[in-house]
N, C-alpha and C positions, 0 to 999 in steps of 0.2 A: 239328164236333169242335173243341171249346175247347184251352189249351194249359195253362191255368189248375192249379199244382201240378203239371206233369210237368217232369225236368232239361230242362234245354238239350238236350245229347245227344238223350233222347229226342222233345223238340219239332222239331228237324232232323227226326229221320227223319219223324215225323206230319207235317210242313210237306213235305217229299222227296215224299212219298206222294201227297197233296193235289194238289200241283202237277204230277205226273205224271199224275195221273188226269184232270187240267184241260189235258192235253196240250202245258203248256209245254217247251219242245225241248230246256233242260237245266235241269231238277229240283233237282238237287244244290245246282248251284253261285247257282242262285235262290235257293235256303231256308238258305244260309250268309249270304247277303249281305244277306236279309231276316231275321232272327234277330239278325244284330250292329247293322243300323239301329237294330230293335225296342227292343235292349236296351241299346244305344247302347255294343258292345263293339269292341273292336280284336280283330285278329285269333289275339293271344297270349291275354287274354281271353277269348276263346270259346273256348279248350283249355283254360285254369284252371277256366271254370266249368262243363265239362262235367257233374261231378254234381248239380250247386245244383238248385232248385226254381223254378222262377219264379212271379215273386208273381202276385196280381190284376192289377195293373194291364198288366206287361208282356205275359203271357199274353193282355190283351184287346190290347193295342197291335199284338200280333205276328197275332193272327188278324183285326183291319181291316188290315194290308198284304197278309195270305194272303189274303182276300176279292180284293181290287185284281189280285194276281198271276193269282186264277183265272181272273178275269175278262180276263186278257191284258192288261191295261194295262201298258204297257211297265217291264223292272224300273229302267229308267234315270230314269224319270219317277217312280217310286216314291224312288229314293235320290235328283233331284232334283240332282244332278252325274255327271260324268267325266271321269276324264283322258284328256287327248286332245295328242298333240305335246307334253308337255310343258307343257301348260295343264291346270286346270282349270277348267272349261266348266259353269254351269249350265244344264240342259237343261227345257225343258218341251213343253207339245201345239203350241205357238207356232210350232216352227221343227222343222224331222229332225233327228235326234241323230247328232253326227256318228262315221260310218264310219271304221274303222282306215284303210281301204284307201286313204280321200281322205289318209293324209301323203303318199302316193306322189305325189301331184297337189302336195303341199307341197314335198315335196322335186322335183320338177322345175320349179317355181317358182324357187327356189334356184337352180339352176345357170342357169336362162334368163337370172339376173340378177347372174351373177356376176362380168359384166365393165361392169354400167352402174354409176355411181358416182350415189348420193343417187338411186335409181330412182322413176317415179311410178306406182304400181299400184291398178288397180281390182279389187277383187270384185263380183261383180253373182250377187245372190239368196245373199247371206251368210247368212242363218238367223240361228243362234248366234253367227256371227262368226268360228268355228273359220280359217276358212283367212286372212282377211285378218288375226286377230290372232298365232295361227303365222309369216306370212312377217312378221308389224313383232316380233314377237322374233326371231328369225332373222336380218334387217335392221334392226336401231335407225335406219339413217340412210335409209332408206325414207319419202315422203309416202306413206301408204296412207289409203284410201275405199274404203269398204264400201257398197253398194247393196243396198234388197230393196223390193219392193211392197209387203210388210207393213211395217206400223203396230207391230207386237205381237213381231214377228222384230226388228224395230228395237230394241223395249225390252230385250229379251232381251241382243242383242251390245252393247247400250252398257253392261247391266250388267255383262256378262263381261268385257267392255274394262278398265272400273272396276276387280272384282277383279283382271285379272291385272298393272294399273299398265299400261297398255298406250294412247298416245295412238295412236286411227285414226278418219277424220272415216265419218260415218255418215249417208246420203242416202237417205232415200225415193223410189226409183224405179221406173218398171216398164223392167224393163230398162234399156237406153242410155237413155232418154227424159227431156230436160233436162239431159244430163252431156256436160262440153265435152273435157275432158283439156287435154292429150295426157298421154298415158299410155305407159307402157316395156313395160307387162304390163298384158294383161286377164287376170283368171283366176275363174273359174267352175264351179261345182257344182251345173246348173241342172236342173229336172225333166228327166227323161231315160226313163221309163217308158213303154210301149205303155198307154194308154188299157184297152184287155183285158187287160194283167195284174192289173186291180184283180177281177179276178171271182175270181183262186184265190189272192190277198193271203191274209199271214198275219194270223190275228185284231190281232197289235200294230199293224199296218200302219193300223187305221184310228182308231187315236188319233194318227197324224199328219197334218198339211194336206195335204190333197187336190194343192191347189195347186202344192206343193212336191215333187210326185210322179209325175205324168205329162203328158204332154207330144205328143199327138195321137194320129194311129195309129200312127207308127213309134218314137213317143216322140222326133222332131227338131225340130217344130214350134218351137219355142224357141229351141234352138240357132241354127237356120234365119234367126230372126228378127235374135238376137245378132250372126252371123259379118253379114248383111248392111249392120248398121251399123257395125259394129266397125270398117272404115280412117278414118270421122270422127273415133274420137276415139282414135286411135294415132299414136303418135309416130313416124319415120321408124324403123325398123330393129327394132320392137317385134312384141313377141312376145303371139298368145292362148294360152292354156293353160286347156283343157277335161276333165273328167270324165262318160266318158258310158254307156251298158250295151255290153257285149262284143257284145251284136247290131246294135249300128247305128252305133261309132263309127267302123268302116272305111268304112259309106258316106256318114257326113258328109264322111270327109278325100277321098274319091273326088270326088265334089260342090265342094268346096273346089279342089281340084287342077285342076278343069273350068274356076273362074273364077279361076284364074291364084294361087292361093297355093301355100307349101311346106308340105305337110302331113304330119308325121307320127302313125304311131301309138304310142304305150308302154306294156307291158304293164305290171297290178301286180304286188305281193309273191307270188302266186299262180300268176302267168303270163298270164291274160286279160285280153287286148287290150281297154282299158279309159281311156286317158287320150289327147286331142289337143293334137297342138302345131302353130302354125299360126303360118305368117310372109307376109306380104303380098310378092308376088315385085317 
């Protein structure tokens, strides 16, 4: 079904339709967002032209993104940005696209550090870059470094760094490995997934890196790995700050607590117990 010669208006709903029958989880608000891409409208725009016609070309522009959409390819990867804290963030298959719910992780970031003066913070497995270039606008007078084992997540946050005028040093690493600090804050958004939730993933789930998604069988495997090296390169009175799933971030901080840290839990905007704070006792 082409869109070639029907209004706007009426290409919403056919595009509404399509994508509902391709069982993306909201239709509506997909085929507004892919319609004003297509036609490269703003959102007062797309109420003025509700009766127009769309020509050739837009009509074919707008059914190659409705193909992409049915197919589940993510629609954030389709418009190729989002705002995020206060940034916008280009997004691609490169790095996850980052979650509302990580500003929560942003903002106790913030308060961890709001009695260190010129603090030094690490991110490790930054993707996009979202959280280490959120806390250096939040903080201008921050040293921030950003870490990830990809090569390709790398490219991604140094170009997001770029646009948002944002200096933070950027390290290839896998994990801690090769990074000295000391550091005020570690903070982290590392795979966190059970290994078996990739059998009932949603179809977008697999245009992102595997990699950057699960994390053994209890999805701690990593963390695990992190908190064990983390007193090397923490500074005296420094603080980790972790985002993990509501299923297992109580029993990392249990586990923690065993080997002598202060661990808390914080729940998000939601209420599920979802973010760790960790201080070396």
């Amino acid at each position: 079904m082409g869109f070639e010669d029907n209004t706007v208006q009426t290409a919403l709903r056919q595009l509404a339709s399509r994508l509902r029958l391709a069982g993306v989880p909201s239709p509506e608000v997909d085929a507004r967002e892919l319609v004003m891409l297509a036609l490269g409208l703003s959102r007062t725009e797309l109420l003025t032209r509700a009766g127009q016609a769309l020509s050739a070309e837009e009509g074919q522009a707008l059914d190659a993104l409705a193909r992409r959409r049915e197919a589940r390819e993510p629609l954030q990867h389709l418009l190729g940005q989002i705002e995020w804290a206060g940034l916008t963030l280009h997004v691609s298959p490169a790095a996850l696209i980052p979650r509302p719910e990580t500003e929560g992780l942003l903002l106790l970031a913030q308060d961890a550090l709001r009695e260190v003066n010129r603090p030094r913070v690490l991110d490790v497995g930054t993707g996009t870059g979202a959280l280490a270039l959120g806390l250096k606008q939040l903080r201008p007078d921050a040293a921030v470094t950003a870490s990830d084992v990809s090569a390709a997540a790398l490219a991604l946050a140094r170009q997001n760094a770029k646009r948002n005028g944002l200096n933070v040093s950027f390290v290839q690493a896998d994990l801690l490995s090769g990074l000295a600090g000391p550091f005020d804050l570690l903070l982290s958004n590392p795979p966190y997934l059970p290994e078996r939730d990739a059998q009932a993933a949603q179809p977008e789930v697999a245009f992102d890196p595997a990699l950057a998604l699960y994390s053994g069988p209890d999805g701690l495997t990593l963390a695990r790995r992190l908190m064990a090296d983390a007193p090397r390169v923490l500074a005296p009175g420094a603080s980790v700050l972790l985002e993990l799933d509501p299923r297992n971030v109580g029993v990392l901080a249990a586990e923690l607590r065993a080997l002598g840290w202060n661990a808390e839990v914080h729940p998000d905007l939601s209420g599920r117990e979802r973010f760790l704070l960790a201080r070396k006792s």
